[in-house]
N, C-alpha and C positions, 0 to 999 in steps of 0.2 A: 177420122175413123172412130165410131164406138169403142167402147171399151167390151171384150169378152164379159158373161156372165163369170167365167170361171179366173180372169185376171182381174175382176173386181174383186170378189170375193179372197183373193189372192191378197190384194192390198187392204184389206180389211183387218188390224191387228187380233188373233183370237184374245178370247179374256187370257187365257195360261199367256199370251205374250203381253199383254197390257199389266198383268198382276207380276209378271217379272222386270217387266218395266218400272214398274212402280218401287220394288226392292232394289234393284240398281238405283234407282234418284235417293231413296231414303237412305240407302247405304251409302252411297259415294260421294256424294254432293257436299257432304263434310269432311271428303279427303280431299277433297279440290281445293274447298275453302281454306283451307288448314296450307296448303300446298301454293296458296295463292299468297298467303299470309310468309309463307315461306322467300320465295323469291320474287314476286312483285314490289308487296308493302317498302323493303327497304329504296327501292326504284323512287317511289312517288316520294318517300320522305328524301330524297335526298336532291329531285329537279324539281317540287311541288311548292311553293315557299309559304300560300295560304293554307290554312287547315281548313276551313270550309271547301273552298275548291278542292281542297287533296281530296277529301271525303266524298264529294261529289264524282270526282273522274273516278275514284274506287270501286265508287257502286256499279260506275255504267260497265268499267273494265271487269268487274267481276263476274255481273251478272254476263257477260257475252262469254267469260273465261268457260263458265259452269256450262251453259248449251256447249260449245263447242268440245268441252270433256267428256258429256257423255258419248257423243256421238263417236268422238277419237277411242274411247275407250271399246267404241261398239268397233273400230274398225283393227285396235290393238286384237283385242279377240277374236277378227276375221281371221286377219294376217299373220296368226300367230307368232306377233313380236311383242317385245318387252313394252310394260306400258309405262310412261314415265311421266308420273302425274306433275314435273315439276316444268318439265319442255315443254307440257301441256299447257300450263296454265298462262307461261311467258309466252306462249305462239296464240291463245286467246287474246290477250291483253295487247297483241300486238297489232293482231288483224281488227280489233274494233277501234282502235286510236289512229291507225293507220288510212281506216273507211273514213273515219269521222273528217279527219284530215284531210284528204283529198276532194271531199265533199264540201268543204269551209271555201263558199266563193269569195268571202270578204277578207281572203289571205291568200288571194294567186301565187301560183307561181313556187306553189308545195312540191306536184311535181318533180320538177328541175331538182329542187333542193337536196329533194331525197334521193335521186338520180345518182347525186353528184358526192354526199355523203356529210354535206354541210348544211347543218340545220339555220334556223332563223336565229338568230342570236336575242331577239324581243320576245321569242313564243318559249317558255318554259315545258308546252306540250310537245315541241319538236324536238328539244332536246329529251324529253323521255323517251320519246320513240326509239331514237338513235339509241338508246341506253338499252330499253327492250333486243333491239335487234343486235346488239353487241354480245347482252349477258345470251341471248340462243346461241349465237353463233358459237360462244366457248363452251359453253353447256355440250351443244355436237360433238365440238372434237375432231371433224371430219377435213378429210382436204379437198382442197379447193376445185376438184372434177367431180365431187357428189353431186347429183342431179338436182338436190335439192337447194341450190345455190344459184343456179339456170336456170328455176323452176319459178324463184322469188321475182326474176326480173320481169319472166315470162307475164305472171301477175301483171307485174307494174303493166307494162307495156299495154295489158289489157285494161287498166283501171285509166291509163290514160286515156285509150281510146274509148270508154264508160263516160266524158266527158263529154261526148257528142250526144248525151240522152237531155240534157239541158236544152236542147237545138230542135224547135220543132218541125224543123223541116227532113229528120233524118229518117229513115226507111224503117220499114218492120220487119224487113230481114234482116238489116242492120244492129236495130234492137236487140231481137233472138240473136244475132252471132256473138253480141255481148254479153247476153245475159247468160249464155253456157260457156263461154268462154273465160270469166271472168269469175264465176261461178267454181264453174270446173276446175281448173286451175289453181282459184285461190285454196280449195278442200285439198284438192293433191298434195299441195306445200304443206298445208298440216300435217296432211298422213305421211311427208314425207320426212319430218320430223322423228317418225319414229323408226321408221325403215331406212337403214342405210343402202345405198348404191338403189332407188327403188329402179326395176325396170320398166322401161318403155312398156311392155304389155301392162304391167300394173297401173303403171301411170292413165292407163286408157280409159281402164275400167272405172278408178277413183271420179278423173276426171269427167265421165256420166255422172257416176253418181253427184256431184258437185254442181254439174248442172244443172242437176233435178231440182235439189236444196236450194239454188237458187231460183229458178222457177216459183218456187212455194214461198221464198221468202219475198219476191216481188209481191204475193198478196197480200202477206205480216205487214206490209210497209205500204199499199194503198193509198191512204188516206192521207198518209203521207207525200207522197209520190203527186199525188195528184194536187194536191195544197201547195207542191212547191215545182211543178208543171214538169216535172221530169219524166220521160218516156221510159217506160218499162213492158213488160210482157203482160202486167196484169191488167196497165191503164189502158193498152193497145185491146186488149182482150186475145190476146195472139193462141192462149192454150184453152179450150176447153176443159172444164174436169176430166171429161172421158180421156180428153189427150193425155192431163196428170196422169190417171190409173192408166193407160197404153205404157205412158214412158218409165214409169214405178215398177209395173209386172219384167217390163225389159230390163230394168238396173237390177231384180233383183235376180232373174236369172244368168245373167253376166259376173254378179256376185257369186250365185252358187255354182256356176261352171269356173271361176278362178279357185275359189278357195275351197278348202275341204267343206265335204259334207256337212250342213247343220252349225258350221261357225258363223256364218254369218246373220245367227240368227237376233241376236241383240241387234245388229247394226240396221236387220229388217225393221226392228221392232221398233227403235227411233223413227225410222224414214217413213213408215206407216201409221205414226201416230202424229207426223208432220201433215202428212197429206188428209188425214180426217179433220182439218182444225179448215180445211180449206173451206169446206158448203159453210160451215158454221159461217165465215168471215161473210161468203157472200152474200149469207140472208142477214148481218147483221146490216151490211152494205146497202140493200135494198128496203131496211126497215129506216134506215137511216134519209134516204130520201124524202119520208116523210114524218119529219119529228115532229112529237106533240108542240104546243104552244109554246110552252114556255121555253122549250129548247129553242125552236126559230126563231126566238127573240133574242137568244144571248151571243147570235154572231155564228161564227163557221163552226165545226169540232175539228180538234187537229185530233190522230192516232197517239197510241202510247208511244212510239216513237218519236224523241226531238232529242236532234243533236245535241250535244250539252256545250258544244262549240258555240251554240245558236246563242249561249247565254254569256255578252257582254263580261268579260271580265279583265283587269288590268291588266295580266299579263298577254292576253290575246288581241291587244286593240291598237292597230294601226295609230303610230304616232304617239303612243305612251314612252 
């Protein structure tokens, strides 16, 4: 289905939301960092044993800490709850080590491990993990029937089943049920960091929203996606943009019938300046089909995306 003239325009960030957008990045983005420095750094110095690699996993864990701060901080502001830039930064740090990981084919068998609560005893990144997911859990405080503890496995469950996009014989409904589901889900878990006892109806709403984010970030990761043959919604071509802007205009008025009037307007302001980066990707995508010379000479292009797993190093290599 088209997208409405008046639900595009909808998803459209005005400048007042793009220029307030921009004072939240330039303001906050140095309390994350500061806040990352706080309760990560001592993590990495203490399971990391090279300092180049420490410095390496830092940047990737950080740079994912910082997106996923604002956005949490746009949904602190929805849900009018406490925003706790320091849960924030360990539940960043945790979901990009945790992707990366499950994603590493040349260390099977992650999964299980993490399932079960016993790390690799060769992988110094498995044991941070564990470490991450320990310092959140005392950080909560909470007992053991908060939703948000149900909500982690829920995840896993769906990250394993995420492992069937490797398989090119798996379906495009199959695809889409992962890609919102796994999506969905994984955002809920963060927001649910900040919200104790979240309820089921909340849970519902986050969890569109999450699938959206994942939708859009299946196009961030393209070039990647497709370089390393994994099926996704954007390689399948499963969503049109129109469909984007249909499903944008719907999260965000499910946003403003949950929450008060006009909070949830920073968290618009994120999600709509996600979904404008999309036409750009596709026309870089089709400019990219046909590079000048010099570029068809130097071999494929990978995205800014690459695992940092991907890069050979002693404590991650089978049989060190």
């Amino acid at each position: 289905m088209r997208p409405s003239r008046i639900d595009a325009v909808r998803c459209v960030p005005s400048p007042q939301a793009l220029a307030a957008l921009s004072v939240y990045v330039i303001r906050d983005i140095p309390q994350l960092a500061r806040a990352f420095d706080r309760v990560v750094d001592p993590l990495l110095d203490h399971t990391l044993s090279d300092p180049g690699f420490r410095e390496h996993v830092r940047s990737r864990l950080l740079a994912t800490g910082l997106k996923v701060g604002l956005a949490m901080w746009g949904y602190a502001g929805a849900a009018d709850v406490r925003f706790d830039l320091e849960l924030t930064m360990l539940g960043g740090a945790f979901t990009r080590l945790y992707d990366d990981l499950m994603d590493d084919t040349h260390r099977p068998g992650f999964d299980h491990r993490f399932a079960t609560g016993v790390p690799d005893e060769d992988s110094e990144l498995e044991a941070l993990l564990i470490a991450l997911l320990l310092t959140i859990a005392s950080h909560l405080n909470r007992t053991n029937d908060d939703p948000v503890f149900a909500m982690v496995w829920r995840v896993h469950e769906w990250q394993v089943r995420s492992l069937r996009q490797r398989q090119g014989d798996i379906e495009d409904a199959e695809v889409a049920a992962i890609t919102l589901g796994k999506g969905g889900w994984g955002v809920a878990t963060l927001c649910a960091l900040l919200r104790p006892g979240m309820p089921e109806k909340e849970q519902a709403v986050i969890v569109r929203l999450g699938g959206l984010l994942q939708l859009l970030d299946d196009h961030y990761d393209l070039t990647f996606d497709l370089a390393h043959a994994t099926s996704t919604t954007a390689t399948r071509r499963l969503y049109s943009f129109g469909d984007l802007v249909n499903e944008a205009a719907a999260v965000r008025r499910e946003l403003r019938s949950h929450y008060a009037p006009g909070r949830d307007r920073r968290l618009a302001a994120v999600m709509a300046a996600m979904l404008v980066i999309v036409p750009s990707l596709r026309i870089r995508e089709r400019l990219a089909k046909y590079p000048p010379a010099s570029r068809r000479a130097s071999g494929p292009q990978y995205g800014p995306r690459m695992l940092f797993l991907r890069r050979a190093h002693p404590i991650d290599v089978q049989g060190r």
